[in-house]
C-alpha positions in Angstrom: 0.0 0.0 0.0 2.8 2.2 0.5 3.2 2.5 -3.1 0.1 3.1 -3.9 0.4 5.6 -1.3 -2.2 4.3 1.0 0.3 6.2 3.8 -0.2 9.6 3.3 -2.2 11.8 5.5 -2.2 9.3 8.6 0.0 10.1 11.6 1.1 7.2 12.6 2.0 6.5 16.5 4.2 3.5 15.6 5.3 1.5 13.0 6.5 -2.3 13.9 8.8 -4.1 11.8 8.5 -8.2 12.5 10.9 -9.2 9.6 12.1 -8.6 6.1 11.4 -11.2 3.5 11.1 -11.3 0.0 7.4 -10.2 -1.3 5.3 -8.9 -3.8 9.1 -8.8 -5.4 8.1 -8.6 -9.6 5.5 -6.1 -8.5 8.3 -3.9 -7.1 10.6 -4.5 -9.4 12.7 -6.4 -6.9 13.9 -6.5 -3.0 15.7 -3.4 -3.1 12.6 -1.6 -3.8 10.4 -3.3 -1.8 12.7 -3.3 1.1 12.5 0.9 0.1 8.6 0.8 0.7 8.8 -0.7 3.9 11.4 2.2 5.1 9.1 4.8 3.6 6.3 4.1 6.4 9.5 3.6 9.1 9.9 7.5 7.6 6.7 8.7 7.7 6.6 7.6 11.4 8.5 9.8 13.4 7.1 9.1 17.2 7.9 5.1 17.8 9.7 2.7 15.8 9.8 -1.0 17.1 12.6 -3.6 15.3 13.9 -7.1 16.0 17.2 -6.8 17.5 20.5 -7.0 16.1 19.6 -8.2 12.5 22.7 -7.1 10.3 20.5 -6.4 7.2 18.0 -4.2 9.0 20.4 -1.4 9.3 18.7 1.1 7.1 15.9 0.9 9.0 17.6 1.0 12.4 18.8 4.1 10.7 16.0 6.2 10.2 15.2 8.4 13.2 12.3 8.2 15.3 11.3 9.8 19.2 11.7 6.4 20.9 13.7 3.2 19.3 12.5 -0.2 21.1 14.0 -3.5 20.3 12.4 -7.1 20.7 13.6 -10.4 20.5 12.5 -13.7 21.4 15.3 -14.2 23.3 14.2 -11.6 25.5 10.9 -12.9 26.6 10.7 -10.5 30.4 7.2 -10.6 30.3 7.5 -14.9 30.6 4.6 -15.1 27.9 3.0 -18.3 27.6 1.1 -18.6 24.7 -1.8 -20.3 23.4 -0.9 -20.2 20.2 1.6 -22.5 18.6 4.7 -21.7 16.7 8.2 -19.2 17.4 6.9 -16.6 15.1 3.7 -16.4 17.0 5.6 -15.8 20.4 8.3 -13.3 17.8 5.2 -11.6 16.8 3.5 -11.2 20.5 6.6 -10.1 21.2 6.7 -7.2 18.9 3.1 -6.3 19.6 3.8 -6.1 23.8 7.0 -3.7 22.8 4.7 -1.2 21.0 1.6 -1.2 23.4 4.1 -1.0 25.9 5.5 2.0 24.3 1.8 3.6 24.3 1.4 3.7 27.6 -0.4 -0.6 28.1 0.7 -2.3 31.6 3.0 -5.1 31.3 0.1 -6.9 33.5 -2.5 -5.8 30.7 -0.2 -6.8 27.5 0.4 -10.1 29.9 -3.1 -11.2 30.3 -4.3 -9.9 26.9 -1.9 -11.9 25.1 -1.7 -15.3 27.1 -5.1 -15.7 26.7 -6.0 -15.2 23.0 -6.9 -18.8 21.7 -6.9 -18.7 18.4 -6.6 -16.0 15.3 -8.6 -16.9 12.0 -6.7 -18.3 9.7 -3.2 -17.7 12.1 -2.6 -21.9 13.0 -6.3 -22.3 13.3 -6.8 -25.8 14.7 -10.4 -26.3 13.3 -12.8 -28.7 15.2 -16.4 -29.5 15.6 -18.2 -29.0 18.8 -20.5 -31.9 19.7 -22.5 -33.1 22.1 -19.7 -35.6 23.2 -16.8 -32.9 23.0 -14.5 -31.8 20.1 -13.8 -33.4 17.0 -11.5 -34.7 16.0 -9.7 -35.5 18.5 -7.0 -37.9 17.2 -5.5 -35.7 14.0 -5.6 -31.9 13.9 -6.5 -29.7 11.2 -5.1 -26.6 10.7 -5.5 -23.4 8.5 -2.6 -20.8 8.1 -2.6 -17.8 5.6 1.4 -19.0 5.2 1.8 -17.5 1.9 5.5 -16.6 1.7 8.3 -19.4 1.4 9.5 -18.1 4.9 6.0 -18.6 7.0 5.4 -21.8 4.8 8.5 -23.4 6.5 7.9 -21.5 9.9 4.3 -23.4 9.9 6.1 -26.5 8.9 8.4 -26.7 11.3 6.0 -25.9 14.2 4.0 -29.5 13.6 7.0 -31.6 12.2 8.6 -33.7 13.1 6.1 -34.2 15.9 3.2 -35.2 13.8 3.5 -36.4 9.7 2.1 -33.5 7.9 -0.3 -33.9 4.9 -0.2 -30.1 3.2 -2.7 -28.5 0.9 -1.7 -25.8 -0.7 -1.3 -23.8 -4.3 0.3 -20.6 -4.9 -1.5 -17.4 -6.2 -1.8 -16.5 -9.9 -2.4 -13.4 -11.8 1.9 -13.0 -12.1 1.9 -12.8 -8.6 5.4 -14.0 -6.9 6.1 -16.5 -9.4 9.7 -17.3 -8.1 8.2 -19.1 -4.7 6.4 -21.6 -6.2 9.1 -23.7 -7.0 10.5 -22.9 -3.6 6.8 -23.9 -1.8 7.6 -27.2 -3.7 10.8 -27.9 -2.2 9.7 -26.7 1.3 6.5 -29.1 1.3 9.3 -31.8 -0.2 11.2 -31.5 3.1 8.8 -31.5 5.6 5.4 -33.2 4.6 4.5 -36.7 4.3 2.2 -36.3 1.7 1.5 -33.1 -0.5 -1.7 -32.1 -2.3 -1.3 -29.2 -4.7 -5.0 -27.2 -5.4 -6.2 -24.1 -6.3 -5.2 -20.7 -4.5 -6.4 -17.7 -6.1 -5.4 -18.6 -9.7 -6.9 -15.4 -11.6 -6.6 -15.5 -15.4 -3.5 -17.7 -15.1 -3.9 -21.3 -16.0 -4.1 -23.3 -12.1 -2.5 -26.7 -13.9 0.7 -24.4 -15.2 0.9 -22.7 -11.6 0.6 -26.5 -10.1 3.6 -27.4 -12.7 5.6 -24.9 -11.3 5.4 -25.7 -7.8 5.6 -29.3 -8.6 8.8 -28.3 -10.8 10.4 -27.9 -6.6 9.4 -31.1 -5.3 12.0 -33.3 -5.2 11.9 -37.2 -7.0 11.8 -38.8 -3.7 8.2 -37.1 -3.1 6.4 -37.3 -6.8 4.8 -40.2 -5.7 3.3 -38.8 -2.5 2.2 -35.8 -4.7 -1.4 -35.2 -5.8 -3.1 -32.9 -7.7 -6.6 -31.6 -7.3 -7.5 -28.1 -8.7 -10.7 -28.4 -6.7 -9.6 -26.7 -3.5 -12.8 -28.3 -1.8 -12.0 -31.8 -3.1 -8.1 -31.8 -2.0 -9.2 -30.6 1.3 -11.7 -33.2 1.6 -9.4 -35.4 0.2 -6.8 -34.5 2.8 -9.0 -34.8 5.9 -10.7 -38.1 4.8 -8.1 -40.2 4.1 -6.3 -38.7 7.9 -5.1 -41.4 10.4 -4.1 -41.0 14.1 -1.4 -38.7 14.8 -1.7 -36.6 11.6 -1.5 -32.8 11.3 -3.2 -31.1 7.7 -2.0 -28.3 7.0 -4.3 -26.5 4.4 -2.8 -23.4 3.8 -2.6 -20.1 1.6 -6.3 -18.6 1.8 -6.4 -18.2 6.1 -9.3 -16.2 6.8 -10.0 -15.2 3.7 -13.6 -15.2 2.4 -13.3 -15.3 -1.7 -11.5 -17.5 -4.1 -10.7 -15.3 -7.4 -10.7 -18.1 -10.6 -11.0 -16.0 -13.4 -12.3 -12.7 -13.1 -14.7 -14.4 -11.0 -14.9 -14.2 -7.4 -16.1 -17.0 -5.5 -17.5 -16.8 -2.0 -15.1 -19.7 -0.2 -14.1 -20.6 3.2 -11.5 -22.6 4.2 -13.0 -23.3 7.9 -16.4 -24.0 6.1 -15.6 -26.6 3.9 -12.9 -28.1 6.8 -15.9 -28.3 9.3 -18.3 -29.7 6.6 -16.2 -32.6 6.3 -15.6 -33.0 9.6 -19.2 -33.4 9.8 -19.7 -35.8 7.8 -16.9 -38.1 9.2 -18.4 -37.3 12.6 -22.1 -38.0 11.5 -21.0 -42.3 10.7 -19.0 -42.3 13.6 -21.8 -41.0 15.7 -24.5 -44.0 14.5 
């Protein structure tokens, strides 16, 4: 948005920097320049700037002045958080969020309370389940939805369920030219950490989904073809995913997060990954329950 100039005429408090990875890179023209967006709102904000500490390629930013500099880092956890949700980046991320409502005048027994007891985000490591009358369900494999749509937060996710649990994945990459250098790299990611792989639809726009599938499929390595499917029909390969689950499993179905449209075409399609997760779960829970 910063190029689009979606910036102007707020007056920022704060600006929070989390990390730096490559994004929306051939619609910038490459990192330099989207690394230069990000600095323009680190500009624009002159009161509070908070930064992960001590990260060498951050400089420019650590650079740019600002009323009150704060650094994080997860190895600096004072507040002992404890966190519901699951992953590093989750407890890196809290981490960033207590530094700036700390800087704006939030308790530490506030941020504290606030944060430890958040159970879930949409779409953030959902673990999707059904309530019924005897409890959740499932109980013996989880399910869970991320917006991981980077190479970065793809193998963040992975790593947060592996190699406790095998991990099925579902997942596509985005079309319409969109950041067509990671798909190769999602197939090599998913290559390393998941048991079996099911490529599907994303948001494919005008592009062809079975040459976006190709490409990510072009990353997987030889070892894996065979544990590779392909199922353009997002709802089938999730479906596919959660029926065929066994004990112990972790699906990861990830890419769309809380997102409420699928875009095939110039058509946009009302969708819902949690909807179509806890339809199926309802009908695996509906034979069990006779």
């Amino acid at each position: 948005g910063i190029v689009q100039s979606r910036h102007l005429f707020i007056d920022f408090s704060a600006a929070v920097l989390t990390n730096l990875s490559p994004e929306h890179i051939e619609a910038h023209g490459g990192f330099e320049n989207y690394k230069a967006a990000k600095l323009e709102l680190f500009k624009t904000t002159k009161k509070i700037h908070v930064l992960p500490e001590a990260v060498p390629e951050l400089k420019e930013f650590y650079d740019v002045p600002a009323e009150q500099k704060i650094f994080f880092s997860p190895a600096k956890n004072d507040l002992d958080l404890k966190l519901k949700l699951a992953g590093d980046f989750n407890l890196t991320n809290a981490l960033a969020a207590a530094a700036a409502a700390r800087a704006l005048g939030v308790t530490d027994a506030i941020i504290k309370y606030a944060l430890e007891n958040i159970e879930t985000i949409p779409g953030r490591t959902e673990n999707v389940k059904l309530q019924t009358p005897e409890g959740e369900f499932p109980k013996d494999f989880q399910v869970i939805i991320d917006y991981a749509h980077t190479p970065e937060a793809l193998e963040a996710l992975y790593k947060t369920f592996s190699p406790a649990a095998p991990l099925v994945c579902v997942f596509g990459s985005a079309g319409g030219g969109r950041d067509k250098w990671k798909r190769p790299e999602f197939g090599k990611i998913a290559s390393k950490y998941c048991m079996r792989i099911i490529l599907t639809d994303e948001d494919p726009y005008e592009e062809n989904p079975n040459q976006i599938i190709a490409e990510i499929e072009a990353g997987i390595t030889a070892e894996k073809k065979s544990a590779t499917s392909k199922i353009l029909d997002r709802r089938e390969a999730i479906k596919t995913a959660i029926l065929s689950a066994k004990p112990g499993d972790a699906i990861l179905i990830t890419g769309k997060g809380s997102e409420e449209l699928i875009i095939i075409g110039k058509n946009k399609i009302p969708w819902s990954d949690q909807r179509v997760v806890k339809e199926t779960l309802n009908e695996l829970w509906h034979p069990a329950k006779k």
